[in-house]
C-alpha positions as CSV (number, residue, x, y, z in Angstrom):
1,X,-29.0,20.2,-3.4
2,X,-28.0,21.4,-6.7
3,X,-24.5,22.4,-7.5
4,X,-25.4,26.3,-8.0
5,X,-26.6,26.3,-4.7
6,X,-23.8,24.5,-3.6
7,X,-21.4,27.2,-5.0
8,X,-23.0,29.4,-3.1
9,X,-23.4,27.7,0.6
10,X,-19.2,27.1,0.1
11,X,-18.9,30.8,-0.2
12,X,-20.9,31.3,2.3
13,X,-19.2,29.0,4.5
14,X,-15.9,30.8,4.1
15,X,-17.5,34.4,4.7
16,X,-19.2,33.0,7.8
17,X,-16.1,31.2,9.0
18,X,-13.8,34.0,8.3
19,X,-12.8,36.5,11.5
20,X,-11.3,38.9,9.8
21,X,-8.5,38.3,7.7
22,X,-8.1,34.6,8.7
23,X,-10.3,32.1,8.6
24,X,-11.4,28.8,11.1
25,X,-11.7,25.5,10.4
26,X,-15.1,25.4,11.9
27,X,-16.9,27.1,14.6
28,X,-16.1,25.4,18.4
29,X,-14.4,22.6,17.3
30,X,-11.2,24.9,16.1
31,X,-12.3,28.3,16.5
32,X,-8.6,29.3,15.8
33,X,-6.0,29.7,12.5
34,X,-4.7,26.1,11.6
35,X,-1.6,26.4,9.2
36,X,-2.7,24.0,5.9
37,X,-6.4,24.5,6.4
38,X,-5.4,27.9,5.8
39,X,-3.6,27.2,2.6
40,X,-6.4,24.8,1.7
41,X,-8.7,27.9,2.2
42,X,-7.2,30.1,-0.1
43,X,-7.4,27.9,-2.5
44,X,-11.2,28.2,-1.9
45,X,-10.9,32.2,-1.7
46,X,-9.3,31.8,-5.0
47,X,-12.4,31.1,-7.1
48,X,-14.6,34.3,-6.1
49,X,-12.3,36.7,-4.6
50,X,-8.4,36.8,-5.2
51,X,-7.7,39.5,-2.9
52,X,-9.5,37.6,0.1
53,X,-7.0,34.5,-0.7
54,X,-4.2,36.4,-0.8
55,X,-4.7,38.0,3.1
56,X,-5.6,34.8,4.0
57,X,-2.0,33.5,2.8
58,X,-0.7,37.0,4.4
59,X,-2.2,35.9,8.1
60,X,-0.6,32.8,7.8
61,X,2.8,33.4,7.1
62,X,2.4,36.3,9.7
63,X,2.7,33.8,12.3
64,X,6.4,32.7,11.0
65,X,8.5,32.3,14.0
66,X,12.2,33.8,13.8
67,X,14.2,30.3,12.4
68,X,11.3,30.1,10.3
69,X,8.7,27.8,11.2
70,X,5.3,28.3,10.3
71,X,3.0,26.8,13.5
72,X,-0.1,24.6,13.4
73,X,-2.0,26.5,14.9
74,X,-2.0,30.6,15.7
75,X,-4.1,31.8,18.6
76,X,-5.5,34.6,17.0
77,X,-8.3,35.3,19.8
78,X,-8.8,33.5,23.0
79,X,-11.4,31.0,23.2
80,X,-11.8,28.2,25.9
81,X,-13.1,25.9,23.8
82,X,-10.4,24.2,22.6
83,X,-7.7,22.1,24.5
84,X,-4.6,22.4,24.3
85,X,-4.7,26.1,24.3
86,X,-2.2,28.6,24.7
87,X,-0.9,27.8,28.2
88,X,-0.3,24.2,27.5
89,X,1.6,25.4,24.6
90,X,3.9,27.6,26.4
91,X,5.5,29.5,23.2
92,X,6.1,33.0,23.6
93,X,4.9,34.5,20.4
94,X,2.9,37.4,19.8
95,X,-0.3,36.2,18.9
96,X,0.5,32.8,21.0
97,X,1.3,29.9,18.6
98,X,1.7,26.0,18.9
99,X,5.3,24.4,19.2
100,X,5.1,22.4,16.1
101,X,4.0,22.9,12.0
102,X,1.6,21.0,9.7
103,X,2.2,19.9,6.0
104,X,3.6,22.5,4.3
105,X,1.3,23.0,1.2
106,X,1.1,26.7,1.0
107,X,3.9,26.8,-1.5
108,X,1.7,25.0,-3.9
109,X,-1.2,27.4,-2.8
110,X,0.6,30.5,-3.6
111,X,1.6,29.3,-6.7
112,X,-1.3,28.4,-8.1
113,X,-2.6,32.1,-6.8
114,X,0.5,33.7,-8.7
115,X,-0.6,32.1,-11.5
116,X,-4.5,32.7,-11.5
117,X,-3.5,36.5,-12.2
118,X,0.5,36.9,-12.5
119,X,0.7,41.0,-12.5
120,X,-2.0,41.5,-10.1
121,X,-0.9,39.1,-7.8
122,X,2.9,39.7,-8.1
123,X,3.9,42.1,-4.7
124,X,2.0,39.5,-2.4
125,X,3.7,36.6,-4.4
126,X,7.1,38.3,-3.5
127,X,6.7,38.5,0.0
128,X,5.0,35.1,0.4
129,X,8.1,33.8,-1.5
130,X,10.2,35.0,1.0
131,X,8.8,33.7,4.4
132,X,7.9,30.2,2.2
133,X,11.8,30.0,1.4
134,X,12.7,30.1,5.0
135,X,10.1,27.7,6.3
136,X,11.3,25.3,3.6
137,X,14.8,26.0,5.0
138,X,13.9,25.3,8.2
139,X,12.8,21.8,7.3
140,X,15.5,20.9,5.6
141,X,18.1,22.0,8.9
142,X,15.7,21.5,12.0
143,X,13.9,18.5,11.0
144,X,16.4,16.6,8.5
145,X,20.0,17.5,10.5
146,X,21.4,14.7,9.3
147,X,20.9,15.5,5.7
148,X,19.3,12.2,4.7
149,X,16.7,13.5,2.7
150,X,13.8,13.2,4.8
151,X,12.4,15.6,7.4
152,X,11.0,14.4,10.3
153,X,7.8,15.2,12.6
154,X,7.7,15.1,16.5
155,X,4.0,14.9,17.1
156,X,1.4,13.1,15.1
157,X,-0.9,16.2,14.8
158,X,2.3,17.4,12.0
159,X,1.2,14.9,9.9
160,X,-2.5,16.7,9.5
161,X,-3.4,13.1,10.3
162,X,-3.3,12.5,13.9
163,X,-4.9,9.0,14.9
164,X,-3.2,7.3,11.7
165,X,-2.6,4.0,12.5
166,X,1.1,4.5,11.1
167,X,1.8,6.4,14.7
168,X,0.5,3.5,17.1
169,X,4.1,2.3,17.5
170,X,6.0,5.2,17.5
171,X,3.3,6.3,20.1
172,X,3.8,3.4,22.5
173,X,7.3,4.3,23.7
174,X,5.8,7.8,24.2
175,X,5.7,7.9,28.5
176,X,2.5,9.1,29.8
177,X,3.0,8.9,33.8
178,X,3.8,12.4,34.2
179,X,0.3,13.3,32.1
180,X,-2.0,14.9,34.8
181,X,-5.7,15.1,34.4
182,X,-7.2,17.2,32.0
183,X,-10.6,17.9,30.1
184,X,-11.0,16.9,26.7
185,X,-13.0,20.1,24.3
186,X,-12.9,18.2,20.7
187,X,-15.7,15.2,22.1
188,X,-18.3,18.2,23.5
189,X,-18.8,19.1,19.7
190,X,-18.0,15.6,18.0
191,X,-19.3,12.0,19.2
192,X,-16.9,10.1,20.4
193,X,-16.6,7.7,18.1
194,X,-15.2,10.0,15.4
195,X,-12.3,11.1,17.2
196,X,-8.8,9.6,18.8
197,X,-8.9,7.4,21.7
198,X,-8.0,9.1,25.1
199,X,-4.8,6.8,25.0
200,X,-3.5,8.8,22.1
201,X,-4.9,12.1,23.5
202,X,-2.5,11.4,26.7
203,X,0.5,11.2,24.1
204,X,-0.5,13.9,22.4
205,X,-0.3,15.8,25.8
206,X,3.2,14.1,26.7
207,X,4.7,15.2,23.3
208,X,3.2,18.7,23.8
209,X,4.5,19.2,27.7
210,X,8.3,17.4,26.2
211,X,8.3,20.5,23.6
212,X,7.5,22.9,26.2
213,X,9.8,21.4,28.7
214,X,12.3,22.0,25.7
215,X,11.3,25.4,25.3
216,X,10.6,24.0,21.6
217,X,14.8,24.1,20.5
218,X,14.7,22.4,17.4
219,X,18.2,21.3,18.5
220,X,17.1,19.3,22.1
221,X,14.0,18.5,20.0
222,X,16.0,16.2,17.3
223,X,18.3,14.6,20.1
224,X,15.7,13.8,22.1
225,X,12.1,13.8,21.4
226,X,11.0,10.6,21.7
227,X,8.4,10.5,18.4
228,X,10.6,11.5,15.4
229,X,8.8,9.9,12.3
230,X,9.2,10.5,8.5
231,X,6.2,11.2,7.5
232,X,5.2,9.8,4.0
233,X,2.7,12.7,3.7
234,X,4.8,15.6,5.1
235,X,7.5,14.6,2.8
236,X,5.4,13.7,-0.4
237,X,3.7,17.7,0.1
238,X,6.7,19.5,0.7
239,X,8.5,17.8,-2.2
240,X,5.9,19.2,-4.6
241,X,6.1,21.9,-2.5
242,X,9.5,22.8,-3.2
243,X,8.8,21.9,-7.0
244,X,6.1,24.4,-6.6
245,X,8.4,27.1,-4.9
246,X,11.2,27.1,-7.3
247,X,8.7,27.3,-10.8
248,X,6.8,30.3,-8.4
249,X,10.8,31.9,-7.6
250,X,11.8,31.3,-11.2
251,X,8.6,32.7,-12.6
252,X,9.5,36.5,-10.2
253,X,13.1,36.1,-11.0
254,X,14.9,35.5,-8.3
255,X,17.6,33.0,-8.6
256,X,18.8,32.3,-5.9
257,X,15.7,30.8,-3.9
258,X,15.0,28.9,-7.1
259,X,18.6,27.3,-6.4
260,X,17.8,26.4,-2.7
261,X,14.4,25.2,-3.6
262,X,15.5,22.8,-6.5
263,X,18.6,21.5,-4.2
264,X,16.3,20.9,-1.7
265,X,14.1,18.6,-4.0
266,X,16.6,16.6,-5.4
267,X,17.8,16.0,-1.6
268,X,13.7,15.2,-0.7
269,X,13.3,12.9,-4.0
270,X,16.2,10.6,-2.9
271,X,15.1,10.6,0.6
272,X,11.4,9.8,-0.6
273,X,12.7,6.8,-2.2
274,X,13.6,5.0,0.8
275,X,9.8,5.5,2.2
276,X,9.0,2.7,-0.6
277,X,8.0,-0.7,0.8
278,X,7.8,-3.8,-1.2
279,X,6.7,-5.9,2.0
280,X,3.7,-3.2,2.2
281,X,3.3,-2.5,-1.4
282,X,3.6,1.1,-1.8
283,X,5.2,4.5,0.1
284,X,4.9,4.2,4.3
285,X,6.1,6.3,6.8
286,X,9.6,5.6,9.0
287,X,10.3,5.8,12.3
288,X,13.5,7.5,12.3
289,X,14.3,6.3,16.1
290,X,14.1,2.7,15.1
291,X,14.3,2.3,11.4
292,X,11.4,0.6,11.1
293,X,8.8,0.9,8.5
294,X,5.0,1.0,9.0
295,X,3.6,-2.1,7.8
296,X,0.4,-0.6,6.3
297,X,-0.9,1.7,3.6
298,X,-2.7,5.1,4.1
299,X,-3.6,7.1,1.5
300,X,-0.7,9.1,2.0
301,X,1.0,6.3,0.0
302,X,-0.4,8.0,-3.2
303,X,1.0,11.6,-2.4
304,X,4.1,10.1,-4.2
305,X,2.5,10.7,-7.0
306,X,1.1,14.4,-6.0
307,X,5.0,15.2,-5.5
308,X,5.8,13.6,-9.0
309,X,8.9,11.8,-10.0
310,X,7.5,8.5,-9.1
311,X,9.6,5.5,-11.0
312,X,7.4,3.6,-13.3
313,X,7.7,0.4,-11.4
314,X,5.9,1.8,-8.5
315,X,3.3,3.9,-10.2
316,X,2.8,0.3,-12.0
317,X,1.9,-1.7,-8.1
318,X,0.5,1.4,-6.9
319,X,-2.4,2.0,-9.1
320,X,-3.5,-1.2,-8.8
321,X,-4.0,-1.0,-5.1
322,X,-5.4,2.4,-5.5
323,X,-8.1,0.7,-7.8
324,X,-8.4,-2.6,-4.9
325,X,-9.2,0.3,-2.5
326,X,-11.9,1.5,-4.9
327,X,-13.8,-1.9,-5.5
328,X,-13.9,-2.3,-1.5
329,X,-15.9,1.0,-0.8
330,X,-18.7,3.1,-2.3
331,X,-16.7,6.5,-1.9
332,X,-13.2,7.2,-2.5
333,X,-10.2,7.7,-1.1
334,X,-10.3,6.2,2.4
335,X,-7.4,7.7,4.5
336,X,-6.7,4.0,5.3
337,X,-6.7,0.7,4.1
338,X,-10.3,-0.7,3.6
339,X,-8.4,-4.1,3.5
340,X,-6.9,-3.8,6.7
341,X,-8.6,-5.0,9.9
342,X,-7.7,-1.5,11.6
343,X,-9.9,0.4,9.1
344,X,-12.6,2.0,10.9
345,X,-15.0,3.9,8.5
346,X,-15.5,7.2,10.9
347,X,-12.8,7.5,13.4
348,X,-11.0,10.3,12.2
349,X,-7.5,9.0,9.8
350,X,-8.4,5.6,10.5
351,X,-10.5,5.6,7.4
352,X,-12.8,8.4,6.6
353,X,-12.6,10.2,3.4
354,X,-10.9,13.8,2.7
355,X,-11.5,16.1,0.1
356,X,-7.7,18.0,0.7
357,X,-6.7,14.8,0.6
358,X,-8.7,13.9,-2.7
359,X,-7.7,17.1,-4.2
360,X,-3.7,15.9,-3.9
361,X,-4.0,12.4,-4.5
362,X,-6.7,13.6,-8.0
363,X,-3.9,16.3,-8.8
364,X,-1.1,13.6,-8.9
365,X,-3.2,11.0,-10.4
366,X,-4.3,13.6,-13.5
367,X,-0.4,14.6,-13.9
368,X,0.8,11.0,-13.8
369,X,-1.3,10.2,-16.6
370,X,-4.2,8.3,-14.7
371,X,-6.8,11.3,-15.8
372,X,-9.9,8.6,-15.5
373,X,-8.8,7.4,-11.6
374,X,-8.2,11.5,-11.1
375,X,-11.8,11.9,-12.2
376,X,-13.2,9.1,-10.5
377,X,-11.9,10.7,-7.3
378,X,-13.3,14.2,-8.1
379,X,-16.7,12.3,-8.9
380,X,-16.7,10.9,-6.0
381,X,-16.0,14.2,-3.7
382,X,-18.7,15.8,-5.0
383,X,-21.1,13.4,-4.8
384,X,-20.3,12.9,-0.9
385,X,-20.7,16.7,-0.7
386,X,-23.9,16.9,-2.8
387,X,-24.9,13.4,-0.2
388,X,-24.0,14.9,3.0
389,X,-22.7,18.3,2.9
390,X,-19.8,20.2,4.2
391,X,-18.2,18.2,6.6
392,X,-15.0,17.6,7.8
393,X,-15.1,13.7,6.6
394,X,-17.2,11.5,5.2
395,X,-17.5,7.2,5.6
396,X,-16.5,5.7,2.4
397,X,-18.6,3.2,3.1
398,X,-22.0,4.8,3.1
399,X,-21.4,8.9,2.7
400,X,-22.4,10.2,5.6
401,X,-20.7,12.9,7.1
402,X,-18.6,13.3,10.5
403,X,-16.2,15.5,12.8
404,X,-17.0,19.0,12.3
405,X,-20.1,20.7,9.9
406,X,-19.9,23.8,8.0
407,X,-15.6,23.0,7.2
408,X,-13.8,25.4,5.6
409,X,-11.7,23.0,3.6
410,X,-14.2,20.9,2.5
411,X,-15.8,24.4,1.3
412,X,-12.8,25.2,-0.4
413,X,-12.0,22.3,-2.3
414,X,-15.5,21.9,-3.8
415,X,-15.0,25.2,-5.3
416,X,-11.6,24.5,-6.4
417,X,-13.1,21.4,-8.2
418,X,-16.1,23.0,-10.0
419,X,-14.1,25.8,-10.6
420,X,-10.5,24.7,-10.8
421,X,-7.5,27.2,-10.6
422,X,-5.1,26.3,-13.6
423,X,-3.3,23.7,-13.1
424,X,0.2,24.1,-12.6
425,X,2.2,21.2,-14.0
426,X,4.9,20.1,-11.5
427,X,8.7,21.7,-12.0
């Protein structure tokens, strides 16, 4: 299909998917409002109708709880085709929410919305500011309390990548006796080869049911939840994302959020340091509970990069890897090591290819100086797009597409790379 047509089936995709100020993932699969495929979609929005990004922002941050979290999911309408749903989740928000958040890109989102058309765009940039200080807040006090620098996440499906072989040991100590039986939605619209085992799905539940249990206190949560990981990913997007949110506070003048915001970076950028592995090669995720390092990369090891600040000495072994991961596949990025004997090139984070996850890993790349790998990667998006369509993944071994058809994001990101937003160098 040729790209002008392509333009046009993305848009079309976002209108179709949208329900009326917000906008799904894809139809069935998740037929409700996920948190950064939200962000991801504005960004889409952004290239053919401004006003339509900034509501979708709007709906988002709508769903802020109180201390300032900003859930993973909001149950905007009922619909039984998804598991866990509301009940399962047991918060008592008005539209009914999950318990937990999801990387926290809409900072950068907004930003690069601000910037697009500054007067235009300044009111909704104001209010967004607001509710975007007080999620990042909420990071740095409910999820870091110890103030080490990095914030933590209780349940894999924070990360955004929820079968990452990163969480298989942190998983194992999860207890699943008191995990009854239940019905699984996601493998009646997706083969199940694509998606999680059912022996992550019952830790998903336990760490679900230990939230509710909790009545989600971010307090019981930190002493006790038994998955409490630093996310190399979580950490890498709301680093840049704080970058983003202090340029965005200093750009409308207010002060003192630019303050908080740059604090909190300096805090993050020490705290991202100790994510570095020289046994793995690159950035990994911690297990806060244990100490203990994952011993494998994922492509989260190049958001580093996306965040900026990376010392030259690991920009210097990581490009090289990035480039080893290149030669080993036809497409790139795989969300995990090709190298590795765990790679699997369509189940899910074990290795399929992403283009939100190609936009940030291309962004970093192109502001670190590496503008031909950055271009390589945007090459290679398209081309799996132009190849398969609009699907959730793709196999970086052969292209084809799997999960969900018809995504949002995947929509959304081929617009924002055939007609990009300005980029907005890091603060």
């Amino acid at each position: 299909m040729e790209d002008t047509k392509l333009d046009l089936r993305a848009k079309e995709i976002l209108r179709t998917n949208d329900r009326g100020g917000y906008t799904v993932p894809t139809a069935g699969l998740y037929p409700y409002q996920w948190n950064w495929d939200s962000a991801f979609v504005a960004l889409g929005f952004a290239a053919f109708d401004i006003d339509r990004a900034w509501t979708e922002v709007g709906s988002l941050l709508a769903g802020q709880w109180p201390d300032g979290m900003v859930p993973h999911i909001i149950f905007q309408r009922v619909d039984d085709s998804y598991f866990p749903g509301p009940d399962q989740w047991g918060t008592t928000t008005s539209p009914p929410t999950s318990g937990i958040t999801q990387p926290p890109v809409a900072a950068t989102i907004v930003r690069r919305l601000h910037d697009l058309e500054p007067a235009k765009g300044r009111r909704r940039a104001e209010a967004a500011l607001v509710a975007l200080d007080r999620w990042h807040e909420w990071f740095a006090t409910a999820r870091d309390p110890a103030g080490r620098g990095l914030v933590a996440i209780i349940h894999p499906w924070e990360s955004g990548r929820d079968n990452l072989p990163d969480w298989d040991r942190p998983l194992s100590f999860v207890d699943t006796s008191k995990v009854g039986a239940y019905e699984r939605r996601d493998t009646q619209h997706v083969a199940a080869d694509q998606r999680p085992h059912q022996h992550e799905y019952d830790r998903y539940l336990a760490l679900v049911a230990f939230g509710r249990d909790n009545h989600w206190d971010p307090a019981a949560i930190a002493a006790g939840s038994p998955f409490w990981v630093a996310d190399v990913g979580v950490n890498a997007i709301l680093l840049r994302a704080e970058r983003d949110l202090a340029a965005l506070a200093g750009a409308l003048g207010d002060s003192d959020i630019a303050d908080r915001a740059t604090r909190r970076a300096e805090r993050l950028q020490d705290g991202l340091a100790s994510l570095w592995s020289d046994a793995a090669g690159g950035y990994v995720s911690l297990d806060l509970r244990r100490e203990e390092h994952a011993t494998t990369l994922s492509a989260g090891a190049f958001l580093p990069l996306y965040a900026g600040g990376v010392p030259a000495d690991r920009a210097e072994r990581l490009i090289p890897t990035l480039r080893h991961w290149l030669d080993a596949v036809r497409y790139g990025v795989p969300s995990f090591d090709p190298t590795d004997p765990q790679f699997d090139p369509i189940r899910y984070w074990r290795g399929p290819i992403w283009a939100v996850v190609n936009w940030m890993i291309a962004e970093g790349l192109a502001g670190a100086g590496h503008a031909d790998l950055a271009d390589r990667i945007r090459v290679d998006t398209r081309a799996l797009i132009r190849q398969s369509g609009f699907y959730e993944s793709f196999s970086p071994i052969d292209g084809r597409g799997c999960g969900g058809k018809d995504f949002s994001w995947t929509a959304a990101i081929w617009l924002a790379m055939t007609a990009p937003a300005p980029v907005a160098a890091v603060a």
